[in-house]
DOMARSE-325798 format. One record per residue (C-alpha): residue number from 1; x, z, y. Coordinates in Angstrom, 1 decimal, decimal comma. Layout:
<sites>
 num      u      w      v
 NUM      X      Z      Y
...
</sites>
This chain:
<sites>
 num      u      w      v
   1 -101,1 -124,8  -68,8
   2 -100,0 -121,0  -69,2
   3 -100,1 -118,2  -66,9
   4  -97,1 -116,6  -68,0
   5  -93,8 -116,9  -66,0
   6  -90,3 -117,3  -67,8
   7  -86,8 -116,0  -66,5
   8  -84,3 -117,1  -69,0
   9  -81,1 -115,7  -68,6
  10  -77,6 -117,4  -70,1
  11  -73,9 -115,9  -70,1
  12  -71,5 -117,8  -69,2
  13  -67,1 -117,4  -69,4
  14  -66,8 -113,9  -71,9
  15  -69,0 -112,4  -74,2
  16  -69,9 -109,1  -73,4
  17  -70,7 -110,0  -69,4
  18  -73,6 -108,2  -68,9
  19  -76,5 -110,5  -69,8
  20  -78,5 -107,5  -71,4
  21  -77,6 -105,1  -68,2
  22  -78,8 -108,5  -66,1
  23  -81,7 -108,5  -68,4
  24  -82,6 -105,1  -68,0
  25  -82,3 -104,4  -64,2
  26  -84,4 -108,0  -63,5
  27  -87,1 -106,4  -65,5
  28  -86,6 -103,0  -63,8
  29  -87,2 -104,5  -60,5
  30  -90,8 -106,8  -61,6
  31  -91,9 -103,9  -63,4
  32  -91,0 -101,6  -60,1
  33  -93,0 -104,6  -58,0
  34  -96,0 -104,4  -60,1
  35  -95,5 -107,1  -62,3
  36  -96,4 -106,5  -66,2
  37  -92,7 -107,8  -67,5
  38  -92,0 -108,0  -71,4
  39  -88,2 -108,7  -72,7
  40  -86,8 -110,4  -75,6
  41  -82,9 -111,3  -77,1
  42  -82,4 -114,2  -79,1
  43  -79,2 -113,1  -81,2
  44  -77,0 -115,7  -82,7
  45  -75,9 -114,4  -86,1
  46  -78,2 -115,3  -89,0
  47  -78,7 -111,5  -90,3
  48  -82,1 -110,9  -90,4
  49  -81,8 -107,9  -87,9
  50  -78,7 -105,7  -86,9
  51  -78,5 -103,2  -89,4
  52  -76,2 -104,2  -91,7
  53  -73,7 -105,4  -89,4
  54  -70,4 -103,3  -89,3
  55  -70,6 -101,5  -85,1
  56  -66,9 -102,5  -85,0
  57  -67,8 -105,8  -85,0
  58  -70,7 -106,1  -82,9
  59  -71,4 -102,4  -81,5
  60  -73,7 -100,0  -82,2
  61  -77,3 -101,4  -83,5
  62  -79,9 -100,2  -81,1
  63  -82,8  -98,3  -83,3
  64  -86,3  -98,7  -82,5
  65  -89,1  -96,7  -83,1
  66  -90,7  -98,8  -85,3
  67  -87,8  -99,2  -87,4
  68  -86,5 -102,1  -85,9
  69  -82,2 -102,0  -85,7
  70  -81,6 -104,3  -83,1
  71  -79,0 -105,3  -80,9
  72  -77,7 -102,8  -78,3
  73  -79,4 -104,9  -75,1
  74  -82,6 -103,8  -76,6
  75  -82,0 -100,5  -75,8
  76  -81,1 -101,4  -72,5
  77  -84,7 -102,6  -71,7
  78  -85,8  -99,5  -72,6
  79  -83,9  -97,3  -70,9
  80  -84,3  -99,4  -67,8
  81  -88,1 -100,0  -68,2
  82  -88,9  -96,5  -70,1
  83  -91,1  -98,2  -72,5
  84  -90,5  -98,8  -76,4
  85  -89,2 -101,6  -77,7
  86  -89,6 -103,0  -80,9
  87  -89,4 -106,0  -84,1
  88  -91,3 -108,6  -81,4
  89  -88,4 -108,2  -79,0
  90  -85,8 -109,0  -81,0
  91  -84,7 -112,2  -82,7
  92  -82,5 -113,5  -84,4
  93  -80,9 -117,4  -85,7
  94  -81,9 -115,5  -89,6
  95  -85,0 -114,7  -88,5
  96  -85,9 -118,2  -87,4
  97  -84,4 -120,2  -90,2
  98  -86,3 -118,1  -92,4
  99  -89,0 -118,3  -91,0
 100  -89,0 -122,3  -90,6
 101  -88,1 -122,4  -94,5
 102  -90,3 -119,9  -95,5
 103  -93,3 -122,4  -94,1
 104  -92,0 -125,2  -95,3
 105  -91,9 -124,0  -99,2
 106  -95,9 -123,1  -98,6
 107  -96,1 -126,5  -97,4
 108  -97,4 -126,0  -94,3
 109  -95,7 -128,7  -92,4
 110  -97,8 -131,1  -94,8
 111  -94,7 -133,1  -95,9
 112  -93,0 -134,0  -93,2
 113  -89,4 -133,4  -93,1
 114  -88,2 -130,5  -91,4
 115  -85,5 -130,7  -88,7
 116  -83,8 -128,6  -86,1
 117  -85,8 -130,3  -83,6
 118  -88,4 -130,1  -82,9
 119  -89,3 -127,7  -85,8
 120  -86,6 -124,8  -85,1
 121  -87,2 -125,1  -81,3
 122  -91,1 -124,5  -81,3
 123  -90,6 -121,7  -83,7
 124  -88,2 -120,2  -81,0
 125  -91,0 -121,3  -77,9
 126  -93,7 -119,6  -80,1
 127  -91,8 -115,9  -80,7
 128  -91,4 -116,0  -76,7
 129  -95,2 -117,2  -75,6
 130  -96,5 -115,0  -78,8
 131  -94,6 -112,2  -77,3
 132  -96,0 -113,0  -74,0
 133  -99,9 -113,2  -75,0
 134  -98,9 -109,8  -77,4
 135  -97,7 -107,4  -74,3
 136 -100,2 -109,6  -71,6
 137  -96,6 -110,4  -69,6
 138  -96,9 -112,0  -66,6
 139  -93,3 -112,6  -67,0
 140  -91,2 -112,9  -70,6
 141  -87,3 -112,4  -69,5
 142  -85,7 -114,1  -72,3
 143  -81,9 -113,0  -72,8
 144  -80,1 -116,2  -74,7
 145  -77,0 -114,6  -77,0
 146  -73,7 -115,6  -77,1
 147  -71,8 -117,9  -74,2
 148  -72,9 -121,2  -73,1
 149  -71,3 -124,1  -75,1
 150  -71,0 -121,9  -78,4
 151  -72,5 -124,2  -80,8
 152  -74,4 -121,1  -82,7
 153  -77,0 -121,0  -79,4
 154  -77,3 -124,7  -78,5
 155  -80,8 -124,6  -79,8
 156  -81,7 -121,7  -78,1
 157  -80,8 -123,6  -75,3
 158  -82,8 -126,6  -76,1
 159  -86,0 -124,7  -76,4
 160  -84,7 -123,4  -72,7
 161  -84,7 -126,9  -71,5
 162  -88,2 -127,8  -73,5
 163  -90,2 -125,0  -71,9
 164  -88,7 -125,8  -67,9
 165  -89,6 -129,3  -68,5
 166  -93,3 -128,7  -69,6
 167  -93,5 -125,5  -67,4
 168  -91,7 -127,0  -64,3
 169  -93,0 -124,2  -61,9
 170  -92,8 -121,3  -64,3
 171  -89,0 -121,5  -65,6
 172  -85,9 -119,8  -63,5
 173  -83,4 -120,1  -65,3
 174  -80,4 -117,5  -64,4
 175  -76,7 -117,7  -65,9
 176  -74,2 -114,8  -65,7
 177  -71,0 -115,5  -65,2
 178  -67,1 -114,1  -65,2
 179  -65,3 -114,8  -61,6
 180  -61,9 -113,2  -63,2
 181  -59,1 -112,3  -60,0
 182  -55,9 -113,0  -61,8
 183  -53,1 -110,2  -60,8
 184  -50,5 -113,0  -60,1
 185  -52,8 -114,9  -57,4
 186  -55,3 -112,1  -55,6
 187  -58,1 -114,2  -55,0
 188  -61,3 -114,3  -57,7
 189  -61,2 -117,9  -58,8
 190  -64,6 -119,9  -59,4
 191  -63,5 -122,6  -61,6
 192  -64,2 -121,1  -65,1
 193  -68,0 -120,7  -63,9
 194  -68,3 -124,0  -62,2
 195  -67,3 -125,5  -66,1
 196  -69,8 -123,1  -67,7
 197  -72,4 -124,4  -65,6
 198  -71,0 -128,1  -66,2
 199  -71,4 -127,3  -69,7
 200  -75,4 -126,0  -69,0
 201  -75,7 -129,0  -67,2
 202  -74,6 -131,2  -70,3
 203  -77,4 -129,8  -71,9
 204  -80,1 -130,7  -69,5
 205  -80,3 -127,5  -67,9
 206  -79,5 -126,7  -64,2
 207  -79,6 -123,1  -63,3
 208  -81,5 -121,5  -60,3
 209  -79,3 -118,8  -59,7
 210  -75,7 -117,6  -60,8
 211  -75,2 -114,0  -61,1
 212  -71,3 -113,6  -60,5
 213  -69,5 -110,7  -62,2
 214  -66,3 -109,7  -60,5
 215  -64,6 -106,8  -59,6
 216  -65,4 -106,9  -56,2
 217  -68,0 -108,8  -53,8
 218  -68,2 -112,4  -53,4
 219  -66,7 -113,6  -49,6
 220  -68,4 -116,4  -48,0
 221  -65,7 -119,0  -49,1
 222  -66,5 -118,2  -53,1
 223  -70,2 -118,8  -52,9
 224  -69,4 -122,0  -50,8
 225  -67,3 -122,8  -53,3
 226  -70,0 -122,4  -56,2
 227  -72,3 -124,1  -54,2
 228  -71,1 -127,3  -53,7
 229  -69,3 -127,6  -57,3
 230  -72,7 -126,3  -59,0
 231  -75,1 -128,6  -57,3
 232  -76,8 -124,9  -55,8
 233  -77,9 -123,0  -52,3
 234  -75,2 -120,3  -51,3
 235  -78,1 -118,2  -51,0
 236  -78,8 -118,4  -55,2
 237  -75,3 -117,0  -55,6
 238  -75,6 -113,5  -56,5
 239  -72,5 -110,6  -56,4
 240  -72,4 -108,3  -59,3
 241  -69,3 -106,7  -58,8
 242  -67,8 -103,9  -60,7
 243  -69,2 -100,5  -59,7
 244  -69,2  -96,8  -61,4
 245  -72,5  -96,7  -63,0
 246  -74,6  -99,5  -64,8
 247  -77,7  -97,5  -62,8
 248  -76,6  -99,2  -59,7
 249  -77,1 -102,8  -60,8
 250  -80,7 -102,9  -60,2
 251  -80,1 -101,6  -56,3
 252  -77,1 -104,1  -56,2
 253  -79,2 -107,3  -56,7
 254  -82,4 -105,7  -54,6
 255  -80,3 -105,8  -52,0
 256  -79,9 -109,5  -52,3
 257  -83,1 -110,4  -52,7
 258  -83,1 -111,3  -56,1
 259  -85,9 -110,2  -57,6
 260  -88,0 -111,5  -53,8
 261  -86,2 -114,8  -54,6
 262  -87,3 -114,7  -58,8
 263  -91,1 -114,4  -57,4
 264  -90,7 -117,0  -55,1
 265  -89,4 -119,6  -57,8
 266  -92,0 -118,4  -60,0
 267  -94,9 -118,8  -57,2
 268  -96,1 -115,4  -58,0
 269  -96,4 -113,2  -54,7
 270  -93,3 -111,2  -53,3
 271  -94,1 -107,2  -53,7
 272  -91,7 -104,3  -52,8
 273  -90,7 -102,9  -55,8
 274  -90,6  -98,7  -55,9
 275  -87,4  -97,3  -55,8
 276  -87,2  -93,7  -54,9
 277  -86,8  -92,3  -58,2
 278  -84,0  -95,1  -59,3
 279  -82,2  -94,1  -56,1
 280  -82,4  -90,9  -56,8
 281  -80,8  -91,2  -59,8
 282  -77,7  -92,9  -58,5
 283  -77,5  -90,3  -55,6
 284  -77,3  -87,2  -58,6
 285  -74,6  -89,2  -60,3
 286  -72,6  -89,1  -57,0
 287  -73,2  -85,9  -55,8
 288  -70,1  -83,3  -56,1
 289  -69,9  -81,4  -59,6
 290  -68,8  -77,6  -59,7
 291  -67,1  -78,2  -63,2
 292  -65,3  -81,1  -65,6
 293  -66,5  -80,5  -69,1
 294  -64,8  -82,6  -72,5
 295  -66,4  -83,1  -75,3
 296  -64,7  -84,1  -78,4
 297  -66,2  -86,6  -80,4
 298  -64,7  -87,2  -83,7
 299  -66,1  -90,5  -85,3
 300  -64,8  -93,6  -87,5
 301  -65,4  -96,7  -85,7
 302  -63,4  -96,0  -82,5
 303  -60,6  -98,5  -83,8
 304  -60,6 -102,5  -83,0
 305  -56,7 -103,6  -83,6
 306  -54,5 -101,8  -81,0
 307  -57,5 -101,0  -78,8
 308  -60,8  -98,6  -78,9
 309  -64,3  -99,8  -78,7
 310  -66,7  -97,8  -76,8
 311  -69,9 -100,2  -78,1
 312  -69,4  -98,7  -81,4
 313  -71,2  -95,1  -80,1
 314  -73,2  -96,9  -77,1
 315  -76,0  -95,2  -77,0
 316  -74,5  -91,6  -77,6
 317  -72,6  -92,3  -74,9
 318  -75,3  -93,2  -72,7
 319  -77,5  -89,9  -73,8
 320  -74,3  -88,1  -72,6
 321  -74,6  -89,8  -69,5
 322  -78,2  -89,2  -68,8
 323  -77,6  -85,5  -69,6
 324  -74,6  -85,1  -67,5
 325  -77,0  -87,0  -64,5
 326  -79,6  -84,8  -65,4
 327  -77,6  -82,0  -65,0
 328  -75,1  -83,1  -62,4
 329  -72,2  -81,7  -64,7
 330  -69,1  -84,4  -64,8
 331  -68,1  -84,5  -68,5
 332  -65,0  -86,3  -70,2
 333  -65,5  -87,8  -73,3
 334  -62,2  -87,5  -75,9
 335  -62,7  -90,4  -78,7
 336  -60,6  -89,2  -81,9
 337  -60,3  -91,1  -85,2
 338  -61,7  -89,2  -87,8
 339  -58,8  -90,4  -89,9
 340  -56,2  -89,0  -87,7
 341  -57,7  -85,9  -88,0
 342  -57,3  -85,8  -91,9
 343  -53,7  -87,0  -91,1
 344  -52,2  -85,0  -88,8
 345  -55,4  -81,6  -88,8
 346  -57,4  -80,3  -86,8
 347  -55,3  -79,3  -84,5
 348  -55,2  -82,5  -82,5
 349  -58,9  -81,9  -81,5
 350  -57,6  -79,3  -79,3
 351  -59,9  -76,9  -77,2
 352  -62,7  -79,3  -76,1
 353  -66,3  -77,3  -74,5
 354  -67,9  -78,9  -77,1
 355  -67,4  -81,6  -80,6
 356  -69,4  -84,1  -81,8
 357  -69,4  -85,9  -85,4
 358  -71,6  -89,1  -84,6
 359  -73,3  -91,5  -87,2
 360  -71,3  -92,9  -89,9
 361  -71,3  -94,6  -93,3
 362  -68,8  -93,9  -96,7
 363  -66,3  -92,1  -97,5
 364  -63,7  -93,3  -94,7
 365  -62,8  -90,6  -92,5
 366  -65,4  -88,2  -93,3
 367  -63,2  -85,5  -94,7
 368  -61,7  -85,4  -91,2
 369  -65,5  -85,3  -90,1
 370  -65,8  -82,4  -92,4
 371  -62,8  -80,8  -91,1
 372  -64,1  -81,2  -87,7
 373  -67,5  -79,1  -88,2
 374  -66,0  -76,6  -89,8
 375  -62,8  -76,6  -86,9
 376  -66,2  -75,8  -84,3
 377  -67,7  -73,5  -86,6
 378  -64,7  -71,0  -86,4
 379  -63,6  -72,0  -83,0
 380  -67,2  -70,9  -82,0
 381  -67,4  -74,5  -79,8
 382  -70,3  -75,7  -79,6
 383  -71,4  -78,3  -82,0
 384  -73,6  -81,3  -82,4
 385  -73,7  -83,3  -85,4
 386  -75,8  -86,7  -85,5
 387  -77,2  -87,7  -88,8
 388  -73,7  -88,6  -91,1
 389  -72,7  -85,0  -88,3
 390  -75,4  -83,4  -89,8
 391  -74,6  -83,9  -93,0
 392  -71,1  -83,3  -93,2
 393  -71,9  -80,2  -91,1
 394  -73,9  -78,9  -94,7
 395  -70,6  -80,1  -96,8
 396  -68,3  -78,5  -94,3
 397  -70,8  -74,8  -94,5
 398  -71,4  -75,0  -98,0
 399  -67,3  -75,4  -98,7
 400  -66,3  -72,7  -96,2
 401  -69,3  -69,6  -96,3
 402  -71,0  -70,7  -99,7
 403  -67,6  -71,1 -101,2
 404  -68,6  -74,4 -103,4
 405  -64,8  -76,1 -102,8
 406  -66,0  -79,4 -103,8
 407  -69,6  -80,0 -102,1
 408  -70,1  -83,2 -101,2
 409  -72,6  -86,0 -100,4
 410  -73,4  -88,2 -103,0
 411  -72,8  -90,8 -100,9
 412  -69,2  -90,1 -100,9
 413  -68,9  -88,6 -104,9
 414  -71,2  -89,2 -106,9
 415  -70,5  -86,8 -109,8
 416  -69,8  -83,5 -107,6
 417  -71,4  -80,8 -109,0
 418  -72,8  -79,4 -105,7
 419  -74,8  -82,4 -104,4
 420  -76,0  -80,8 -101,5
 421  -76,4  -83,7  -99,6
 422  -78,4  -86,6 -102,1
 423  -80,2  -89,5 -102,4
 424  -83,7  -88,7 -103,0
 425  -86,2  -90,8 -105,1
 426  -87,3  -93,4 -103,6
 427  -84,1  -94,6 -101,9
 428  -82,3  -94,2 -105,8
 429  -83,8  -97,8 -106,6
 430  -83,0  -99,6 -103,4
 431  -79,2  -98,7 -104,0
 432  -79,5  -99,6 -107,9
 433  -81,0 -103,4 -106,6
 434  -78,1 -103,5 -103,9
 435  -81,2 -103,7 -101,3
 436  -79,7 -102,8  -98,4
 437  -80,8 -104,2  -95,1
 438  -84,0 -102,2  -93,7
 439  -84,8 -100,0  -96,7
 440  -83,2  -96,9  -95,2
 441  -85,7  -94,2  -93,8
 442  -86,1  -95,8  -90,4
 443  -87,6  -95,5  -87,0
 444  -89,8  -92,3  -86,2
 445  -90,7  -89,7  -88,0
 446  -92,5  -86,3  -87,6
 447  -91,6  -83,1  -88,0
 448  -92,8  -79,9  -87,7
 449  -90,1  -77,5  -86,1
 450  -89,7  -73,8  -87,2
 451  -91,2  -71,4  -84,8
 452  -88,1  -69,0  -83,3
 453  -85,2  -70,9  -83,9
 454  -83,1  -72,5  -81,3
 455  -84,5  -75,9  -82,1
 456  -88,1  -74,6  -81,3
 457  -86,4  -73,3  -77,8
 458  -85,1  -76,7  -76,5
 459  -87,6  -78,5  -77,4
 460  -90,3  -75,8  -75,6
 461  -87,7  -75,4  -72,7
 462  -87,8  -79,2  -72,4
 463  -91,3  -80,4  -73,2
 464  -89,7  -81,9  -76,2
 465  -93,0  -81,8  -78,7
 466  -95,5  -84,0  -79,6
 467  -98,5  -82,9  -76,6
 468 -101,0  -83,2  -78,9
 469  -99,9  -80,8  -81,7
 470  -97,3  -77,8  -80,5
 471  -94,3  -77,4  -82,7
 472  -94,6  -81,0  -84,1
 473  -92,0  -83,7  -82,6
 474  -90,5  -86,9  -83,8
 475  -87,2  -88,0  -84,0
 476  -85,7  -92,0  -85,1
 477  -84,2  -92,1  -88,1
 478  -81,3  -94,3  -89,9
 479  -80,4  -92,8  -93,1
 480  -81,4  -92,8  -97,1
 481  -79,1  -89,5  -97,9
 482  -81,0  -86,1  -97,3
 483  -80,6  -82,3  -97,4
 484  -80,8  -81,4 -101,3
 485  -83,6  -78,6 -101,2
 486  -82,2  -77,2 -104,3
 487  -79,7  -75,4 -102,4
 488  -81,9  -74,2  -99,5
 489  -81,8  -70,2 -100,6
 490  -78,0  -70,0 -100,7
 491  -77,8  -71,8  -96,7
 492  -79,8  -70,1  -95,5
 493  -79,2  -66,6  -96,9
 494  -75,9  -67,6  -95,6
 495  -76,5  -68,0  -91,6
 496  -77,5  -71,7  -91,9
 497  -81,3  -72,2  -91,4
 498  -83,7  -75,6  -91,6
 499  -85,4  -75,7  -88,5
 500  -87,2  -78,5  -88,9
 501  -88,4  -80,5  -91,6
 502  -90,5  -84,1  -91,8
 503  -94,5  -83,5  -92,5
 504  -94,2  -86,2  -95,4
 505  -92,0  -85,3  -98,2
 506  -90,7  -82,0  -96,5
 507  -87,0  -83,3  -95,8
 508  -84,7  -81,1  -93,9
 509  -84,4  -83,0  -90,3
 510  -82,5  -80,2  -88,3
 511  -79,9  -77,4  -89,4
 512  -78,5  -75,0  -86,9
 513  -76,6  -71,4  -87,7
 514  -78,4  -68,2  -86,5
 515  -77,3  -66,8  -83,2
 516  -75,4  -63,9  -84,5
 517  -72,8  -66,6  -86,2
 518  -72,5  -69,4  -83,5
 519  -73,2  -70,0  -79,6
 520  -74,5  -73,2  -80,4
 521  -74,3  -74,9  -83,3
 522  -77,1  -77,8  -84,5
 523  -77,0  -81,4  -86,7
 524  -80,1  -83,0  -86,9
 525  -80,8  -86,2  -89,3
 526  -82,4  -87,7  -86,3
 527  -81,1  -89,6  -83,6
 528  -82,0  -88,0  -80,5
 529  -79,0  -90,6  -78,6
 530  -82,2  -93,4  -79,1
 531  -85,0  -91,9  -77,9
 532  -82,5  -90,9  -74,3
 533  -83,4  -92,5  -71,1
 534  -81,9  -92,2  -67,8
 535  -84,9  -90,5  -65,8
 536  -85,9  -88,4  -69,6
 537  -82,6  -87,3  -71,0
 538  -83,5  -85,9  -74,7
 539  -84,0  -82,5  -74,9
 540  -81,1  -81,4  -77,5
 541  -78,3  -83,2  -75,5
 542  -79,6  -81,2  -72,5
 543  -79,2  -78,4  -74,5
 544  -75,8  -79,1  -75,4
 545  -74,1  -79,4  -72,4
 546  -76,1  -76,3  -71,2
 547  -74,3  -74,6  -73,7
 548  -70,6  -76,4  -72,9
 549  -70,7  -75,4  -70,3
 550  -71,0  -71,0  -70,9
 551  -68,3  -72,2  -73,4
</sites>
């Protein structure tokens, strides 16, 4: 017996549907009930975590503050639950194989052989009731990667079927699905979901509830229509139709009774979840703006074919949103290729209220990075640069005011003669053994900010530091270059000061100009877009679009 409910919950049609926004705003709404609710994504690939996966390919790795880099849904349970994630909920395919072989070669399965079943589907049974009995869930939401019928996730879906046949009355199961309106015909078409569901029903699995995204509401006739071709009550059908914000989804599905409907199915009691803040929210993000600000952002993996991917910057966009919320300032984002900028100049990034030079890897692009700090450095536009920002930000200064021509980053040229961006010490061997996934300086990391400077302002103005200890905060971290202290005198006698640096190892964490050179002008090694929730926007994007704006 356990005393845990489960809510698995399947895609079904597309990848990228919505299963981790699903995820997120079922959890939302238990949590707002009173139910203690704990998350998890089973990922398909067989990395061990996210980190080393090119964002082109499968967006922007979601950084925790333990150091996990997870996949981007994991940062959507924490923005929609305000609580930290971390390594227990997240998994991947890796993860489990390795972790099935690893006990085999110490011989703990006492000889026998080891197969896919049973031994691969307990180990995936175990991560969710472990993470269960870890966070004392009465309810694990368990987000199942990838579309149903990809062969990479059939034994997810097996250990789904395992756990509702042992746990009959504490499994839901709940697939998302695409309802696609073709142009040519005008009417949202149901037949791509009823074969997804065909196809869950092949494997032994009948959902409780579909969760139909479309681009507008469900009519009577479509949920019939699901219904009696799903084997379902039109009352399980759920509308999830396209709507301006990803903040209304929660209100959306409250107001069809899903989350009274999950409890029901789960025989736990139905509670009222609490709304008013949530509500609140989605009424700033509709109220009338006095002014449009655009902000530049000049990055490297905007590009997918003949299309641009927003995925690859997710959660910077998202700290730009809960700023702009927070604020109730409209602001136009302006993606530019970094590469077209060290084409065509930097010229092409116009007049913007304010640039920002995002997270990046290599050499690619970032001398139209560079170009781009120093382009908001004599423009006077306000600037934000986010770790690879940051850094380039010190290249771009120490070329233009210290007059070393050929700064660079190590990363980028290793023989320059003015490193002042390097590898320190203990990140030197890690490269040299080619160890690359999870031995960057990751997750949070103190530092104590310099009393005065305009980092020490937001974060005072914004209740940005650490309670117990003024002055002290913590940022995430995803990086092994650093600020080169050698070079420290000639910044700063220059205009370019270290406002903050990390209590272990003293590394330079934030670097802003003094006021008498720049309006606003900051790159921290940090990654303020991780730690930025909806109803807690992060202190230095605040900041930012304070200062857009007077520009």
């Amino acid at each position: 017996m356990t005393n845990t409910k489960y809510i698995f919950v399947s895609g079904g049609v597309i990848s990228g549907i919505g299963k981790g926004l699903t995820t997120a705003s079922i959890a939302f709404l238990l949590k707002s009930a009173g139910y203690k609710i704990a998350p998890i994504k089973f990922e398909n690939y067989l990395n061990l975590d996210a980190g080393t996966i090119n964002p082109i390919e499968h967006g922007d790795p979601f950084l925790c503050e333990d150091g996990t880099e997870a996949d981007m849904d994991v940062g959507s349970y924490e923005k929609f639950l305000d609580e930290d994630m971390g390594k227990e909920n997240f998994v991947t395919m890796g993860q489990i194989y390795k972790a099935v072989i690893d006990r085999e070669r110490r011989f703990e399965y006492d000889g026998e052989d080891v197969e896919a079943i049973p031994h691969i589907t307990n180990e995936i049974i175990e991560r969710i009731q472990r993470l269960g009995r870890q966070k004392k869930a009465d309810i694990v939401a368990i987000e199942l990667g990838g579309t149903a019928g990809e062969y990479q996730n059939i034994l997810y879906y097996e250990a789904s079927r395992i756990m509702a046949l042992k746990y009959p009355r504490d499994v839901v199961h709940v697939h998302v699905s695409y309802v696609p309106t073709p142009k040519h015909l005008g009417e949202p078409k149901t037949k791509p979901t009823q074969l997804s569901v065909r196809t869950l029903n092949s494997m032994g699995i009948q959902p409780d509830f579909i969760i139909a995204r479309s681009e507008q509401f469900l009519d009577k006739r479509r949920r019939d229509r699901f219904a009696l071709f799903c084997n379902m009550h039109p009352d399980d059908i759920i509308s999830n139709p396209d709507r301006e914000s990803v903040y209304d989804i929660p209100l959306i599905l409250n107001e069809q009774k899903l989350d009274a409907k999950l409890l029901q199915k789960l025989n736990l009691p139905r509670r009222n979840p609490d709304l008013r803040k949530w509500r609140k929210l989605t009424q700033n993000l509709r109220r009338s703006k006095k002014s449009n600000l655009e902000i530049a952002i000049v990055g490297k993996y905007f590009g997918t074919g003949d299309f641009q991917l927003r995925d690859s910057y997710a959660a910077l966009f998202d700290a730009i949103d809960h700023a702009s919320i927070w604020k109730k300032l409209p602001v136009r984002t302006r993606w530019i290729d970094a590469e077209t900028v060290e084409k065509k100049g930097e010229k092409i990034i116009g007049n913007p209220e304010g640039i920002i030079v995002p997270i990046g890897w290599g050499a690619r692009g970032a001398e139209g990075m560079i170009q781009a700090a120093s382009y908001a450095r004599q423009k006077k536009i306000p600037y934000l640069g986010l770790c690879y920002g940051m850094q380039l930000a010190v290249v771009a200064f120490a070329r233009d005011m210290l007059k070393l021509t050929r700064a660079n980053t190590t990363e980028n040229d290793p023989k320059t003669r003015y490193p002042v961006i390097h590898l320190i010490k203990g990140q030197r061997q890690f490269l040299k053994n080619r160890a690359y996934g999870g031995t960057m300086r990751l997750g949070g990391w103190e530092a104590k900010v310099r009393s005065g400077t305009m980092a020490d302002a937001i974060y005072r103005r914004y209740n940005g530091f650490i309670k117990e200890e003024p002055g002290l905060t913590s940022e995430r971290h995803r990086h092994r270059y650093e600020f080169n202290n050698k070079f420290i005198e000639r910044f700063e006698k220059n205009g370019m000061v270290i406002s903050a640096r990390s209590t272990k190892e003293n590394l330079g964490e934030i670097v802003e100009l003094s006021a008498d050179l720049h309006p606003f002008y900051l790159g921290t090694q940090g990654h303020p877009e991780y730690k930025s929730r909806p109803l807690s926007p992060h202190p230095i994007f605040l900041a930012f679009l304070e200062a857009c704006l007077e520009n």
